[in-house]
C-alpha positions as CSV (number, residue, x, y, z in Angstrom):
1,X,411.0,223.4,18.1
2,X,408.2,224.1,20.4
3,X,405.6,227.1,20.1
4,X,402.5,227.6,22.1
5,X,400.4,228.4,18.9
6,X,397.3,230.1,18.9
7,X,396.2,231.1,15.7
8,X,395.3,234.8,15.1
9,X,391.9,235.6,14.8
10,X,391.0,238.0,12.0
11,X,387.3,239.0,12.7
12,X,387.8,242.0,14.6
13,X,390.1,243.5,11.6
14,X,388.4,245.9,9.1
15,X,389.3,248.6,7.0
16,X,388.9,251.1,9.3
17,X,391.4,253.8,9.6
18,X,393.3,253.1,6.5
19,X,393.8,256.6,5.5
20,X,396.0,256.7,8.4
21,X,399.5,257.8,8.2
22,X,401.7,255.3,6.4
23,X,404.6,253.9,8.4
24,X,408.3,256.0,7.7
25,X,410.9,253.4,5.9
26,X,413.6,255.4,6.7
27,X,414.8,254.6,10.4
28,X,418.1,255.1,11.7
29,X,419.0,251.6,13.8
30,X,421.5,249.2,13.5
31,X,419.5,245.9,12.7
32,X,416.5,246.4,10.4
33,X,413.3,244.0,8.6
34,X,411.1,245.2,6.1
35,X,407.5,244.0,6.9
36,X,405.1,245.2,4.0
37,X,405.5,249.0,4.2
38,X,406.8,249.0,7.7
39,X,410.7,249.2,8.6
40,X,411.3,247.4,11.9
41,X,413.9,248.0,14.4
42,X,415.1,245.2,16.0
43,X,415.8,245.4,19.5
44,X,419.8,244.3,21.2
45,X,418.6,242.1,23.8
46,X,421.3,241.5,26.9
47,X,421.8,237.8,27.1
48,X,419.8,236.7,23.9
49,X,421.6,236.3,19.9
50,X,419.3,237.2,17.2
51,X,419.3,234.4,14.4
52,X,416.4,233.9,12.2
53,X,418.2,234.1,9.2
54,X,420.3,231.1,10.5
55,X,420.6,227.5,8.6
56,X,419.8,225.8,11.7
57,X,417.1,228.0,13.3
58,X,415.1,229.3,9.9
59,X,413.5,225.8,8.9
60,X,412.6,225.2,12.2
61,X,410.6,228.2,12.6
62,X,409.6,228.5,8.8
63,X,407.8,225.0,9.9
64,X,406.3,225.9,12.8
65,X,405.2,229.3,11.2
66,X,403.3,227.0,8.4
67,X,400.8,225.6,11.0
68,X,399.3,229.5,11.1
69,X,398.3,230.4,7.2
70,X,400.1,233.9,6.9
71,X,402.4,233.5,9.8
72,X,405.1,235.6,8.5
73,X,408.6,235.3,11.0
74,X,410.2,238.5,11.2
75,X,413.3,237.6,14.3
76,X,414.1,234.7,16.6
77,X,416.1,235.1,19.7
78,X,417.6,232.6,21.7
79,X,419.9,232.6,24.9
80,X,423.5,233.4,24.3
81,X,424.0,230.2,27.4
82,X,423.0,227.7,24.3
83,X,425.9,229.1,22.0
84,X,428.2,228.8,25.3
85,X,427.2,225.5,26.7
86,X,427.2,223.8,22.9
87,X,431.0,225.5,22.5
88,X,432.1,223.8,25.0
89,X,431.1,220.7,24.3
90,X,432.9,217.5,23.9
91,X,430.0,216.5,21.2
92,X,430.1,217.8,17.1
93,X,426.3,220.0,17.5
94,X,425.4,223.0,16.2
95,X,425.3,226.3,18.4
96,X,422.0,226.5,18.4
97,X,421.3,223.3,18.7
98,X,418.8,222.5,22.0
99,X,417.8,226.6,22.0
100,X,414.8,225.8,23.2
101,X,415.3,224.1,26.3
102,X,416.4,227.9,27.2
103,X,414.6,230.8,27.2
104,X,413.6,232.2,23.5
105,X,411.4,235.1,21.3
106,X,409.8,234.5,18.4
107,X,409.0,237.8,16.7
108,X,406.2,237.7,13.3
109,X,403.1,239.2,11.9
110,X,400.6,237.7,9.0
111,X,400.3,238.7,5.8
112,X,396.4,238.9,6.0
113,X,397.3,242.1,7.5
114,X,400.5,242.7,5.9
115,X,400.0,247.4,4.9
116,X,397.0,247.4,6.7
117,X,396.4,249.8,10.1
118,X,395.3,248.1,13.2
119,X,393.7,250.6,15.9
120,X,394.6,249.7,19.7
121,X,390.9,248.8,19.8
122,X,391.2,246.0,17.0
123,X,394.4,244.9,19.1
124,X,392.1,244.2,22.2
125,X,389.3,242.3,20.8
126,X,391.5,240.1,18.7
127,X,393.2,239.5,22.1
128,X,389.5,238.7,23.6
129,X,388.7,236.3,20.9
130,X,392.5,234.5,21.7
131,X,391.4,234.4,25.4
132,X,387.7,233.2,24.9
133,X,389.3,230.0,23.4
134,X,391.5,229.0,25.8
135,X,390.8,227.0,28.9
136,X,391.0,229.9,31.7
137,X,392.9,229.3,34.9
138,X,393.5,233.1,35.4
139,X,391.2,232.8,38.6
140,X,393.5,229.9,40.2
141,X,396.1,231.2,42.7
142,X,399.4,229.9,42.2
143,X,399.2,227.1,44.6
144,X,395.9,225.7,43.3
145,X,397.7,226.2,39.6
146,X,400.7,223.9,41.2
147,X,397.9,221.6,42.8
148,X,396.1,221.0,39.2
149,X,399.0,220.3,37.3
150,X,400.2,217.5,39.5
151,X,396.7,215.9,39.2
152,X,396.7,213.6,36.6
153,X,393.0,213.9,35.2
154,X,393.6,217.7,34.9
155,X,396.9,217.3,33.3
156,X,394.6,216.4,30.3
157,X,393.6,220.5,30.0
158,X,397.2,220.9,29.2
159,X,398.6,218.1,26.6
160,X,399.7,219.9,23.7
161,X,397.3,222.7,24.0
162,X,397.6,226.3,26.2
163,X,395.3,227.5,29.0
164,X,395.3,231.3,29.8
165,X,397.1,232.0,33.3
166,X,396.2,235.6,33.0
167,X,395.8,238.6,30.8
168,X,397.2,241.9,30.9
169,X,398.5,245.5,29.7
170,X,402.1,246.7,30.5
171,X,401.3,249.7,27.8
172,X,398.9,251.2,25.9
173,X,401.0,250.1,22.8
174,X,401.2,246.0,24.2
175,X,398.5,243.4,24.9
176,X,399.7,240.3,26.5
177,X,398.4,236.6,27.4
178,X,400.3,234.3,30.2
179,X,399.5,231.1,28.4
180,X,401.0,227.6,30.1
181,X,401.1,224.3,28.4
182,X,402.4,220.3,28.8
183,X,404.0,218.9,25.6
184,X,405.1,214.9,25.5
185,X,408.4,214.9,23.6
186,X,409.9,210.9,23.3
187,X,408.9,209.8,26.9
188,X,409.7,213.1,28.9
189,X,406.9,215.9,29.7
190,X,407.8,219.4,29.5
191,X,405.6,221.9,30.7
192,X,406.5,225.3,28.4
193,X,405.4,228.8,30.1
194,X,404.8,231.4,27.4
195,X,403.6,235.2,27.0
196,X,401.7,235.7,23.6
197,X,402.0,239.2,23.0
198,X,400.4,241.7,20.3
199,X,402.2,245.3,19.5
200,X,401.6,248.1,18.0
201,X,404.4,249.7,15.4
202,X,403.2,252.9,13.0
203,X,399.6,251.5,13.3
204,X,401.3,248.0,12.1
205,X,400.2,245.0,14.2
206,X,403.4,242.6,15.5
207,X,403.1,239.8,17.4
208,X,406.0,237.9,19.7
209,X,406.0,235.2,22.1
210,X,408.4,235.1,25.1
211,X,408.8,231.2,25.8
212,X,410.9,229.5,28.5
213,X,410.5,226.0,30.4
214,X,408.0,226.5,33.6
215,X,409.8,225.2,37.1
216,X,407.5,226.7,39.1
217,X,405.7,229.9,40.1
218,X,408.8,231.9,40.1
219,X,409.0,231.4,36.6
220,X,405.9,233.2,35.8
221,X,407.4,236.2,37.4
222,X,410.7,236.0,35.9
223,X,409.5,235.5,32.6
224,X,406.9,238.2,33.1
225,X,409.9,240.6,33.8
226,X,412.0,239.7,30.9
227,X,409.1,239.6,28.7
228,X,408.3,243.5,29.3
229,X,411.6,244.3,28.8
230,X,411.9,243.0,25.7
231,X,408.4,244.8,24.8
232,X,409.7,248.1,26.3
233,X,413.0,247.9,24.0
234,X,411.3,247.4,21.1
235,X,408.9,249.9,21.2
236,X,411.6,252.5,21.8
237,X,413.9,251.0,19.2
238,X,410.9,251.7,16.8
239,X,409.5,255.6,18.5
């Protein structure tokens, strides 16, 4: 399983406003996770299963989740086109077997933060500190992007680790990074497009990342669009 992993940064995060209103366990919603104190409401995504809890996807994710001390998986979705293409296959796999050469959400939070309120403010900066790590092509048009990748000597930038495409706000609830990245898996290259976003749920900071295979810059788009609606859903599942 492939994640563009940036580890959260935990500098900005005090104890500021913790005699703020503690998050309301009782929530009327079909799917529900307990997080610490907080009750989340899992969004019904067109197009996507939610499967976390199953045998095939959980030790994939638990792994990947071990990378980032505290990463604490809450929901994994993946395309419901895996589950049909694998169904009707001649070959004995798994359903979910190959989710992520199809678009997926990975949905977690930390437990260094696990009861603790986080102000739209600490949100931002923890967001800056992300960005001020990663190599920045934000200021690249699309055809320059297109022009660096297929240089060999700048490929380098992206083996295995993200650079920042760009940096923005859908709501005052949601703080999002485009981040783009070139993995080497047996002899192929894949270059995965991801959106690394941070939300705010009864003062309760969750994190998910929108991740699909980048084809070129109509991706960036379509993922961009399918990324705030996911964002937008949760939220109001959760209002």
């Amino acid at each position: 399983m492939i994640l563009l992993c940036v580890p959260l940064i935990f500098s900005c995060v005090s104890q500021e406003n913790n005699n703020a209103k503690i998050p309301s366990k009782n929530k009327d919603c079909e799917t529900q996770i307990i997080f610490g104190d907080l009750t989340i409401c899992l969004p019904d995504i067109k197009g996507m299963i939610e499967c976390y809890s199953d045998p095939f996807i959980k030790p994939n994710v638990d792994k990947m989740a071990s990378i980032n001390p505290g990463q604490i998986p809450i929901a994994v979705y993946v395309s419901d086109l895996v589950v049909a293409t694998n169904e009707s296959s001649s070959k004995n796999i798994h359903k979910y077997e190959g989710f992520e050469d199809y678009p997926f959400v990975n949905v977690y939070s930390f437990k260094q933060i696990q009861n603790q309120n986080i102000t739209l403010t600490q949100v931002k900066d923890i967001l800056s500190e992300i960005a001020d790590k990663l190599v920045d092509l934000s200021h690249y048009d699309i055809t320059e992007l297109n022009k660096k990748m297929s240089n060999i000597d700048d490929n380098l930038l992206l083996q295995d680790k993200p650079v920042m495409l760009g940096r923005y706000s859908l709501n005052p609830q949601i703080e999002s990074i485009i981040m783009l990245a070139r993995y080497t898996i047996g002899d192929q290259e894949r270059d995965k497009l991801s959106i690394l976003n941070y939300l705010l749920i009864e003062n309760r900071l969750i994190c998910y990342q929108y991740v699909d295979n980048y084809k070129g810059p109509e991706t960036i788009d379509n993922l961009k669009i399918r990324n705030d609606s996911f964002g937008l859903n949760f939220l109001r599942e959760n209002e």
